[in-house]
PADOKE-247140 format. One line per field, with one value per residue (C-alpha): x, y, z; residue in one letter. Coordinates in steps of 0.2 Angstrom, whole numbers, plus 5000, padded with zeros to 4 digits. Layout:
BEGIN
xx <- X_...
yy <- Y_...
zz <- Z_...
residuo <- a_...
//
This chain:
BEGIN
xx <- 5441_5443_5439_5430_5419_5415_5412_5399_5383_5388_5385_5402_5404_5422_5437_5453_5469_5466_5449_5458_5466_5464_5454_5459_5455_5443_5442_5435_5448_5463_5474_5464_5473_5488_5494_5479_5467_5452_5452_5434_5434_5418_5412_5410_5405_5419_5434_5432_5443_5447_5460_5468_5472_5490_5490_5481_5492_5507_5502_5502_5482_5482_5463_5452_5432_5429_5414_5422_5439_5454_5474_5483_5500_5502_5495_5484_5465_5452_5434_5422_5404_5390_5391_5404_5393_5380_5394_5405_5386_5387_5407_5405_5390_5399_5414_5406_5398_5378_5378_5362_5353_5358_5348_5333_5335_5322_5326_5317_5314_5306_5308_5307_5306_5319_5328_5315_5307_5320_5324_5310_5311_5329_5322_5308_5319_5330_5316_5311_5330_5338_5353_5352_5361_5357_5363_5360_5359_5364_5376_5379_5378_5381_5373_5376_5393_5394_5402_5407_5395_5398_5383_5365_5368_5384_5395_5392_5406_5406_5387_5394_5410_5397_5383_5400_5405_5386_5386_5401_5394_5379_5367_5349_5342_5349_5336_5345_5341_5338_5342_5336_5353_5358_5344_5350_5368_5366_5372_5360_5359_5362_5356_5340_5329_5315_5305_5303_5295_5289_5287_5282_5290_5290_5301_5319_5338_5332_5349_5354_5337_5334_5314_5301_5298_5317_5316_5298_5307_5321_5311_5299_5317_5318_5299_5306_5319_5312_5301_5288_5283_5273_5267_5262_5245_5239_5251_5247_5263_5262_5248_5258_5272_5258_5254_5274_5278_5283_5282_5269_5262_5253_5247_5248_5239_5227_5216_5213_5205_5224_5229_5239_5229_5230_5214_5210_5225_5229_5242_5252_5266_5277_5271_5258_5247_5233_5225_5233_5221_5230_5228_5238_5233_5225_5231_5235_5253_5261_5276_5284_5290_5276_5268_5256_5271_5276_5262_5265_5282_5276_5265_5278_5288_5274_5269_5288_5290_5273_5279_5294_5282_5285_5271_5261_5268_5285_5281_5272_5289_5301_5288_5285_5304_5313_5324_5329_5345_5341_5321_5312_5323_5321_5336_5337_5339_5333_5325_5306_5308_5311_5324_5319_5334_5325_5331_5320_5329_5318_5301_5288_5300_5300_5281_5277_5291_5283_5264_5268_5274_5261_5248_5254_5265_5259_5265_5277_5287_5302_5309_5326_5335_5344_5346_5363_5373_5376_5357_5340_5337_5319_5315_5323_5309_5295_5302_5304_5287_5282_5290_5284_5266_5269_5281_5277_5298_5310_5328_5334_5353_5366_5366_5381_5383_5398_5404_5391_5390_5378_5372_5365_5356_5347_5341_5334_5325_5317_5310_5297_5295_5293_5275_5269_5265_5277_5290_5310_5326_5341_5355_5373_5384_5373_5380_5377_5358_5356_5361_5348_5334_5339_5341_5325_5314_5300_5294_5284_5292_5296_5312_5313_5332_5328_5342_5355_5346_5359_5373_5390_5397_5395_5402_5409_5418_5435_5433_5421_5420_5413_5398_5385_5369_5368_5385_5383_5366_5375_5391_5376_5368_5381_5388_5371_5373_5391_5384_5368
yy <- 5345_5338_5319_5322_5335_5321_5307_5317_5313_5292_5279_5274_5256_5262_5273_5272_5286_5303_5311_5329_5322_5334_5324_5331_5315_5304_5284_5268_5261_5258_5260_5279_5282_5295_5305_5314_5300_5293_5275_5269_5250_5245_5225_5222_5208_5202_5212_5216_5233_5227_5217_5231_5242_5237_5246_5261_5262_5260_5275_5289_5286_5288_5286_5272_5269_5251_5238_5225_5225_5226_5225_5240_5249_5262_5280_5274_5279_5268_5274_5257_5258_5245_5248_5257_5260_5269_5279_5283_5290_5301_5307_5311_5320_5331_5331_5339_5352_5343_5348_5342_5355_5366_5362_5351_5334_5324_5302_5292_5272_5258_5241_5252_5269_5277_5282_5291_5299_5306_5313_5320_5329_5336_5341_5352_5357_5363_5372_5383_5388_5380_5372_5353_5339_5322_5305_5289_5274_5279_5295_5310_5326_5343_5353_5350_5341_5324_5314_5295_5284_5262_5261_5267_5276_5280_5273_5285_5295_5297_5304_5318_5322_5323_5335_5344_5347_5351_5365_5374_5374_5382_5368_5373_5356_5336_5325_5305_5287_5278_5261_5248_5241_5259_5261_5243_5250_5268_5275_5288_5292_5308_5314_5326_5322_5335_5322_5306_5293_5277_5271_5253_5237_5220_5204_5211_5208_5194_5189_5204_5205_5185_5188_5200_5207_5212_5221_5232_5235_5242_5253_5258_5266_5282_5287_5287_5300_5311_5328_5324_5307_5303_5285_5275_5270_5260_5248_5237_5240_5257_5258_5247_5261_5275_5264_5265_5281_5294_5311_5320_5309_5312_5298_5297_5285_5282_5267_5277_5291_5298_5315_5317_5306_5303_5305_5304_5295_5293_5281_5286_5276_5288_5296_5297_5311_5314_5325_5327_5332_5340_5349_5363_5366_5354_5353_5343_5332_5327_5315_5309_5293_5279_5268_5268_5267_5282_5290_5286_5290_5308_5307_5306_5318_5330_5329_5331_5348_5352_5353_5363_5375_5376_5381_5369_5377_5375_5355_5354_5360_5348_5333_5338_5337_5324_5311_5295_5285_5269_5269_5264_5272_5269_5266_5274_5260_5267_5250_5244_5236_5246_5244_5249_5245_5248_5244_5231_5217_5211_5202_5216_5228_5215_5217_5233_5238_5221_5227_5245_5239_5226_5238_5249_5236_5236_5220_5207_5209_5202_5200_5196_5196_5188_5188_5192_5179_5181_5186_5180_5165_5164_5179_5171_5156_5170_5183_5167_5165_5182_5184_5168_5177_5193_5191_5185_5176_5178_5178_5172_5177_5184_5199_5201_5183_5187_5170_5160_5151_5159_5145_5137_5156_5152_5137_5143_5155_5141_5134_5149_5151_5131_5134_5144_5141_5157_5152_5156_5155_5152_5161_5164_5177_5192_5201_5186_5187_5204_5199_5186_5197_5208_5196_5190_5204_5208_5223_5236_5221_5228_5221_5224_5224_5223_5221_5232_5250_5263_5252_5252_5232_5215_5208_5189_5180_5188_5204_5217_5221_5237_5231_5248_5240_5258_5253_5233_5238_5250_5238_5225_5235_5240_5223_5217_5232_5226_5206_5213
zz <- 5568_5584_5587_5601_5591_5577_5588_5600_5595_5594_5606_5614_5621_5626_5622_5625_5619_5616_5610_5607_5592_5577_5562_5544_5534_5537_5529_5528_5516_5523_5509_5510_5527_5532_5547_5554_5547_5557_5551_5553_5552_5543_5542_5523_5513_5504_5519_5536_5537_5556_5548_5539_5556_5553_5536_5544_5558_5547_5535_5551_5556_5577_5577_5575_5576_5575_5583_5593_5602_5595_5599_5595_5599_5612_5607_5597_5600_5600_5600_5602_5596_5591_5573_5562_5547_5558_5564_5547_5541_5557_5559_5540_5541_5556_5546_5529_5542_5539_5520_5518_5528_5517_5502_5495_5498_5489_5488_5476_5484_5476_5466_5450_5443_5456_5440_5430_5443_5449_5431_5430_5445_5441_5421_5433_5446_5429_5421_5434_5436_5448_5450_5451_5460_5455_5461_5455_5445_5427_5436_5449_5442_5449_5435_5420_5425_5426_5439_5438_5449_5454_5462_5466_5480_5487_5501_5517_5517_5500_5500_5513_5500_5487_5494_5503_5484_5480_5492_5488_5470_5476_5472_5477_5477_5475_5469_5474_5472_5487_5487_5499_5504_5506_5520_5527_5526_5533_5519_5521_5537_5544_5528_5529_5517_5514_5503_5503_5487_5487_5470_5471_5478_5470_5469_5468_5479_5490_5487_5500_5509_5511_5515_5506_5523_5527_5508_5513_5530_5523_5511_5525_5534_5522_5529_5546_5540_5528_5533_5519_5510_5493_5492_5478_5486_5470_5478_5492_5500_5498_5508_5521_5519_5524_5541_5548_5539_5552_5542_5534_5521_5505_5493_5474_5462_5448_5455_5470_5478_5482_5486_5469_5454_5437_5427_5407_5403_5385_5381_5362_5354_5361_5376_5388_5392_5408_5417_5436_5449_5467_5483_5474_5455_5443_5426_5409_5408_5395_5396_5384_5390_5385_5396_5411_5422_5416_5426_5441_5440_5435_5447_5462_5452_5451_5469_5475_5466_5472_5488_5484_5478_5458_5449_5436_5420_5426_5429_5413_5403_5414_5411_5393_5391_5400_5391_5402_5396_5392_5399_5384_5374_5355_5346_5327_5315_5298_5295_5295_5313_5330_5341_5360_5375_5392_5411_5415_5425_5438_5434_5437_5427_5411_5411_5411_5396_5387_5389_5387_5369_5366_5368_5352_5343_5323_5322_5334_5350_5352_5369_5371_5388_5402_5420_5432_5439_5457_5460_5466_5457_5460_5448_5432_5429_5432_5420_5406_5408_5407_5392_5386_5389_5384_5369_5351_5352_5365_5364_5379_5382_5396_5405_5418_5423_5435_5442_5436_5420_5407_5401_5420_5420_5403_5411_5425_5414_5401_5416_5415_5398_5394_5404_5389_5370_5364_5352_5357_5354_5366_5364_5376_5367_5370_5354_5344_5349_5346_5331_5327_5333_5320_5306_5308_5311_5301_5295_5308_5324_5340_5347_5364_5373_5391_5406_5401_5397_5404_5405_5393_5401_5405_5419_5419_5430_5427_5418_5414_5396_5387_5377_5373_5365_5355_5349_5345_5335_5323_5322_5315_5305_5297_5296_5289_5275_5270_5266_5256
residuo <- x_x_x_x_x_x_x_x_x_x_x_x_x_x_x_x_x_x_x_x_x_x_x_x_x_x_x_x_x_x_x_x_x_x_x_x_x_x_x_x_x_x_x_x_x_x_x_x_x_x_x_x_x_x_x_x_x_x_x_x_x_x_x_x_x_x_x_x_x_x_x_x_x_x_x_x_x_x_x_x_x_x_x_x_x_x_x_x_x_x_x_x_x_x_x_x_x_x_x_x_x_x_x_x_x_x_x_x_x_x_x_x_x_x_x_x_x_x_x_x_x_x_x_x_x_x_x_x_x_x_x_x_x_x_x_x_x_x_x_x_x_x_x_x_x_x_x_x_x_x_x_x_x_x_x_x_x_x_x_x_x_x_x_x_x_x_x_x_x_x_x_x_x_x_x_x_x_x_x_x_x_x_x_x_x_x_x_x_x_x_x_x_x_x_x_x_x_x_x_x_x_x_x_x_x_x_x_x_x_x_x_x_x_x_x_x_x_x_x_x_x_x_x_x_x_x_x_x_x_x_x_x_x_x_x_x_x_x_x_x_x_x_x_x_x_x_x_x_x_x_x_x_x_x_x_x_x_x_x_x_x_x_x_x_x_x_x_x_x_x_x_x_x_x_x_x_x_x_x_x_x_x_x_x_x_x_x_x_x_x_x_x_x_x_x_x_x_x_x_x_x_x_x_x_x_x_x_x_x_x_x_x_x_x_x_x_x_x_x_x_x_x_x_x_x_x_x_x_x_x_x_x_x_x_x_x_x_x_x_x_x_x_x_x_x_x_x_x_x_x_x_x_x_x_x_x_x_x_x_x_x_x_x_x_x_x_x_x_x_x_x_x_x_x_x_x_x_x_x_x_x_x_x_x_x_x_x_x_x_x_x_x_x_x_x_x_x_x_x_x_x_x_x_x_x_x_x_x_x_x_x_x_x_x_x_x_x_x_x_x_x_x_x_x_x_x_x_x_x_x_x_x_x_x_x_x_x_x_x_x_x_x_x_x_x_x_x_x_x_x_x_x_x_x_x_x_x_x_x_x_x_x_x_x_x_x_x_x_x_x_x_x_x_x_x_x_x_x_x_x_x_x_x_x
//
């Protein structure tokens, strides 16, 4: 394609060079670059890919995009815009031929549930026979193929490749996470999003954001792009959502007289089963995920492929028979305690996995988690109190402390939980306090692992090691075996 064709629709401070060079690569990394490469110079967080035009130049690229002026040999074109990651979004949308007009685009934002809502959706897309794409936290599939993933939402150009790839294997519909750095980023823009879902916003990567404002505003982005939204009106900021949305909107909730609601919700060890009431059918769900945030996660789900036009039964078999890595997912044990590894990592998250459990637990709750280093600090008090509140003992250990040290983490968290009466333990070798949970449970416990759900590593300071909480469980328990 030529450069002049892919750089059309952006808004050029200045050019200087040829735009009739032909574009057969496109890259943001300039170790990515080669002769016929358009080298677009993007302002990270740790490298600013200006410094790396040498490289770029040096590997055959002729063209680049960058955000400020630069010094460059002869013959070399340089197209100057206000912001590159705007303009990678755009150049690899043209690039890829605007592959997301071609199918359903449904993205899922909010603080929590963007994973199993958007499983759920892809289990209905699935069971009315289409052919799924799915991108997010956990993986990207295409189908039933899977595809590997390093973050929520891909890098821009990488989003392009991907639903590029999604078309040419004749995908009817991609169902994506949405995070709100991707929104901040311009990860997704360019991409035509159908539909649009607002789970829920709470306290979550002020680290990034710096203000709870910035992090609504960032969500709110998504509602300015999409052709339809369903909002979470039950929460406050959803209804603020609804005020700056600029597409169709249509509401779901349980507290609320919403367009999509929840009603006779019966709440099983298990599962969760309700009566759903719409503009289209009414009709009975079952879900067999437990908790009343399971609801509302069905509910979005269930309003999303209502729009899409599948019929109830079809949404009734994908609800009935969706399976979420690592979202209260119980762990076989063969013992008289129960094992549940779950998500939850930010302080809104902790609680509704804890109170989920509390309200069927036979007996005790154990709570054992930690918070990530490098992250908002203010959230890891709050969550020790929560569950210091909501817990009969916590287990307070590491989760991905990256460069800081685990033990100053735990502190911050004793903070919280020192405001309540609840007995716990403190302990930093995540394995070790796995361990101990199980050592000391009692018969019919509940030992809740919360933090890691989905993932297979913890990240320190100078290595990322493979630890699978499925796997350490059954290495104990076969440990604990071997000494009785």
């Amino acid at each position: 394609m030529l450069l002049k064709e892919l750089i059309k629709d952006l808004e050029i401070v200045d050019v200087t060079g040829d735009l009739n060079l032909e574009v057969n690569t496109i890259a943001y990394d300039s170790r990515k670059t080669r002769s016929g490469s358009l080298f677009v110079c993007v302002e990270g967080f740790k490298a600013d890919g200006h410094k790396f035009i040498p490289q770029a130049i040096e590997n055959g690229t002729r063209a680049l995009l960058v955000q400020r002026e630069v010094e460059v040999p002869e013959g070399i074109t340089v197209i100057r815009v206000d912001d590159t990651r705007y303009a990678l979004a755009s150049v690899a949308d043209k690039f890829h031929g605007h592959p997301s007009g071609d199918f359903n685009l449904v993205g899922v934002t909010g603080t929590k549930g963007k994973t199993t809502t958007t499983y759920m959706i892809k289990s209905i897309l699935e069971m009315y026979g289409q052919k799924t794409g799915l991108i997010g936290t956990i993986s990207n599939k295409i189908g039933d193929e899977v595809l590997p993933t390093d973050r929520t939402t891909p890098e821009s150009y990488d989003l392009q490749e991907l639903f590029g790839e999604m078309v040419e294997k004749q995908v009817n519909s991609v169902v994506m996470e949405v995070s709100s750095h991707a929104l901040d980023l311009h990860r997704v823009s360019c991409s035509e999003f159908d539909i649009g879902v607002f789970t829920n916003l709470s306290r979550d990567h002020l680290d990034f954001h710096k203000t709870f404002e910035n992090y609504l505003a960032a969500k709110i982005k998504l509602f300015k792009m999409c052709k339809k939204g369903l909002i979470n009106v039950d929460s406050e900021y959803g209804r603020k959502v609804v005020e700056n949305a600029e597409c169709e909107v249509y509401t779901f909730g349980i507290d609320s007289s919403a367009d999509i609601r929840a009603v006779d919700i019966v709440k099983h060890p298990d599962s969760v089963e309700f009566k759903v009431i719409t503009p289209w059918f009414t009709g009975d769900i079952a879900v067999n995920i437990p908790g009343k945030f399971s609801v509302y996660n069905a509910l979005g789900a269930i309003g999303s492929c209502a729009l899409m036009g599948i019929p109830l039964e079809y949404i009734q078999k994908g609800l009935k028979n969706v399976t979420v890595p690592g979202r209260a997912e119980v762990v076989q044990t063969g013992t008289d305690y129960t094992i549940i590894i779950d998500y939850a990592h930010s302080p809104d998250s902790l609680e509704n996995i804890l109170t989920t459990v509390k309200g069927y637990a036979p007996a005790r709750v154990i709570s054992l988690f930690g918070c990530g280093g490098d992250r908002d600090k203010t959230k890891r008090p709050i969550m020790g109190e929560i569950s210091g509140k909501l817990a009969d003992f916590t287990v307070i250990t590491s989760d991905n402390p990256r460069t800081e040290e685990p033990a100053a983490i735990i502190n911050d968290i004793e903070e919280g939980i020192k405001k309540t009466t609840s007995a716990y333990i403190t302990i930093v070798d995540r394995r070790e306090a796995i361990k101990y949970a199980m050592q000391h449970a009692q018969p019919k416990d509940i030992i809740v692992l919360a933090g890691k759900g989905h993932e297979t590593y913890i990240m320190l300071n100078d290595k990322t090691i493979h630890f699978d909480e499925r796997e350490v469980v059954r290495e104990i328990l076969d440990e604990m075996n071997v000494n009785n």
